[in-house]
C-alpha positions in Angstrom: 115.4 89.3 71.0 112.0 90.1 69.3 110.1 87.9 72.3 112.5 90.0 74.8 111.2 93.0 73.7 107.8 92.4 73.1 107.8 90.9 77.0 108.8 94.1 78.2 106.4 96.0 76.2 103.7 93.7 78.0 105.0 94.0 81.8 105.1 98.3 81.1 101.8 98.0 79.8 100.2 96.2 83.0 102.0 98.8 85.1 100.7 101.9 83.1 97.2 100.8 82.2 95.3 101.0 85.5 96.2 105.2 85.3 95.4 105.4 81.6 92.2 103.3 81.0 89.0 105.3 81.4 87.2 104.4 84.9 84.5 103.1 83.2 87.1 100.4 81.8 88.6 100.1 85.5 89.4 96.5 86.9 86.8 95.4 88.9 88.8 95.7 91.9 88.5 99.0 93.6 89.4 98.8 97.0 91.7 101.0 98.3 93.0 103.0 94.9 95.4 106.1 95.1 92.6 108.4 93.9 89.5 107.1 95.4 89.9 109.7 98.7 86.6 109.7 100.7 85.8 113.3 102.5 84.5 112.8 106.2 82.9 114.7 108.6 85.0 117.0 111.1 87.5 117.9 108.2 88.8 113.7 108.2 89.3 111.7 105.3 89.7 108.2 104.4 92.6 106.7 101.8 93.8 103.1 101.4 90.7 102.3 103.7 92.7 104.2 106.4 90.9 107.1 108.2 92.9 110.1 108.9 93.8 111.0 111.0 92.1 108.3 113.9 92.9 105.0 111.8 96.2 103.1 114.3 99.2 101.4 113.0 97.5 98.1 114.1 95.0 99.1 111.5 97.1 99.5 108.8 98.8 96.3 109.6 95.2 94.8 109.1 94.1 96.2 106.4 98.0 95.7 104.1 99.7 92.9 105.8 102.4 93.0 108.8 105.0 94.0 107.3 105.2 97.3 107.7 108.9 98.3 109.0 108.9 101.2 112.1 111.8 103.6 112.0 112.3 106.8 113.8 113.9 109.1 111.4 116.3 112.0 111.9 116.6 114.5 109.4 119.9 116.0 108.7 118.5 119.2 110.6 117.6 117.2 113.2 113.8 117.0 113.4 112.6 113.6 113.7 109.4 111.7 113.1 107.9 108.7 113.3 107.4 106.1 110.4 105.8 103.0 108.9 107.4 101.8 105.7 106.2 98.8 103.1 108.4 98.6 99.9 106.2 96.8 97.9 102.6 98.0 98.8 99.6 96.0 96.6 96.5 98.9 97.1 94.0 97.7 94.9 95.6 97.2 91.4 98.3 99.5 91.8 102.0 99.2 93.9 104.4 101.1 95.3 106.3 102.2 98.1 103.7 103.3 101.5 104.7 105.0 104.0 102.5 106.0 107.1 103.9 108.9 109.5 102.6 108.2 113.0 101.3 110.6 115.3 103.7 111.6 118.2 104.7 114.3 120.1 108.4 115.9 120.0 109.0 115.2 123.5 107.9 111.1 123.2 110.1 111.7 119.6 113.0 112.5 121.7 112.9 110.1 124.4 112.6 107.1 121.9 115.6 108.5 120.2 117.5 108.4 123.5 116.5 104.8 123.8 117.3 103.3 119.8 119.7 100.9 119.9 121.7 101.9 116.9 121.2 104.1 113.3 121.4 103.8 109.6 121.6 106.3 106.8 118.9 106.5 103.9 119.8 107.8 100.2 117.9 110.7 101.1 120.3 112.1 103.5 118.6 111.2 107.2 118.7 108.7 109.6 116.9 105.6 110.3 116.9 104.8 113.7 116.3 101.1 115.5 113.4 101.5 118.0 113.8 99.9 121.9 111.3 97.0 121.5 108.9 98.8 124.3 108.6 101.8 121.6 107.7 99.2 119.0 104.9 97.7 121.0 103.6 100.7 122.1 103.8 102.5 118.5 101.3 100.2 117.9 98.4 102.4 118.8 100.0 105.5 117.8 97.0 107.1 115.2 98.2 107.7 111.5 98.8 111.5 111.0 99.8 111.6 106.6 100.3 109.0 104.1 102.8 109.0 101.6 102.7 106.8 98.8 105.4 106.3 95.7 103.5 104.2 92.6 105.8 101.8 91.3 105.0 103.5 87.4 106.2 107.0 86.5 102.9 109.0 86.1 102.8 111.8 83.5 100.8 115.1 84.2 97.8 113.8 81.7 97.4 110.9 83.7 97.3 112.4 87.1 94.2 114.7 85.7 92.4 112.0 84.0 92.4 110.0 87.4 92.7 113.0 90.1 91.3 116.0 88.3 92.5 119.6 88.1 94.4 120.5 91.1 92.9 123.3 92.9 96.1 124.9 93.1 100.0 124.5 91.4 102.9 125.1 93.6 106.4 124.9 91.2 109.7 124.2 92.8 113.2 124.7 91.4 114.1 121.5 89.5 111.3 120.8 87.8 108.9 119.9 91.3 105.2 120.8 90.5 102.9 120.3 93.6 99.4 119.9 92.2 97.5 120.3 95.3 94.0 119.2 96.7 93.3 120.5 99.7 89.3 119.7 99.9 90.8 115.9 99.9 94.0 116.5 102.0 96.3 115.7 99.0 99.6 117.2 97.9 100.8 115.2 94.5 104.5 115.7 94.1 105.4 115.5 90.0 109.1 115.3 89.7 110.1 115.3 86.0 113.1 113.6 86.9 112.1 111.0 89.5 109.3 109.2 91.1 106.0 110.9 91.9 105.3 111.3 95.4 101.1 111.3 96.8 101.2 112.8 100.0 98.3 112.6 101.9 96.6 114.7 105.7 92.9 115.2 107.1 92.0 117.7 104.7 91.5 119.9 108.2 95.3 119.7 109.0 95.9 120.7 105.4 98.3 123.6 106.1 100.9 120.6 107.1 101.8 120.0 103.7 101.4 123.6 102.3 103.4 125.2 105.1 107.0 124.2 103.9 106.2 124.7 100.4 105.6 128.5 101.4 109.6 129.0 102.8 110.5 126.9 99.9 111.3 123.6 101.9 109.2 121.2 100.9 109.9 117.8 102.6 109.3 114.1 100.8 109.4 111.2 102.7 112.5 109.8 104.2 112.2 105.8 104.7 113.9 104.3 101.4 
């Protein structure tokens, strides 16, 4: 039982560590790190070695691996949007879910829908939906409009300073959702107190993607689960 426990104790701290250490104590690997966010020029930026928002699916199946899973989801009000999903992302030292949401008009939206071949519901109440295999080829070149990224580790508010920095402004939802938000890097961190925290990421020019819902109170997470 004792080498059980003490096991554990070892796997949590490898999973915690890379947020907590001092970045002068930082792995040597730094490619590609949640908060390493490089500002462009024309109001762009560049995460996960990904620039937003002109950087292609193809790209991103470059730079992490193929096996990036496309799904056109519905929402249960019916707005849909296209969607790049890896469970396990490895982005530097750190893992978690990615997800990339592709840049498509609502009238190209539509027309695939028409065309999927059949649906399947996520835990967070919309629809996946099974693209024709011409819409998978061609989403291919679609460009990368926001990344989302889950970290496999539950992050704590002094940790997300220490590695992020004072938000430049706070939004609060009702139960217990704090945006800390970053628009000069086209960030929007997500702390839920009772679940995973969410890093969405825009051009910090189309900024007023993410901030808009949180002004009616509607703030949307990612769907693919």
């Amino acid at each position: 039982m004792k080498l059980a426990a003490a096991l554990a104790a070892l796997i949590m701290a490898a999973l915690v560590l890379p947020f907590v250490l001092p970045r002068a104590k930082a792995p040597t690997d730094q490619r590609y790190l949640p908060w390493q966010v490089e500002v462009l020029e024309d109001g762009r930026s560049r995460v996960f070695g990904l620039t937003l928002p002109t950087s292609t699916l193809a790209d991103a199946r470059r730079l992490h691996g193929g096996d990036l899973t496309l799904g056109l989801m519905r929402e249960a009000g019916g707005e849909l949007s296209l969607e790049a999903y890896q469970p396990s992302a490895q982005l530097g030292f750190v893992t978690g879910k990615l997800i990339l949401t592709l840049a498509v008009s609502i009238d190209d939206l539509t027309a695939m829908a028409s065309r999927a071949a059949d649906s399947e519901a996520t835990r967070s109440g919309a629809r996946r939906l099974s693209l024709a295999t011409a819409d998978v080829r061609s989403a291919e070149h679609l460009r990368i409009a926001g990344i989302s990224f889950v970290p496999s580790v539950d992050l704590d508010r002094q940790m997300i300073v220490d590695r992020f920095g004072e938000p430049e402004q706070r939004i609060e939802q009702p139960g217990g959702l704090v945006h800390y938000l970053y628009p000069s890097r086209g960030l929007d961190l997500l702390i839920d107190d009772g679940g995973r925290e969410v890093l969405q990421y825009v051009a910090p020019a189309d900024f007023t993607r993410l901030t808009t819902p949180l002004a009616v109170g509607n703030g949307r997470e990612p769907s693919a689960q």
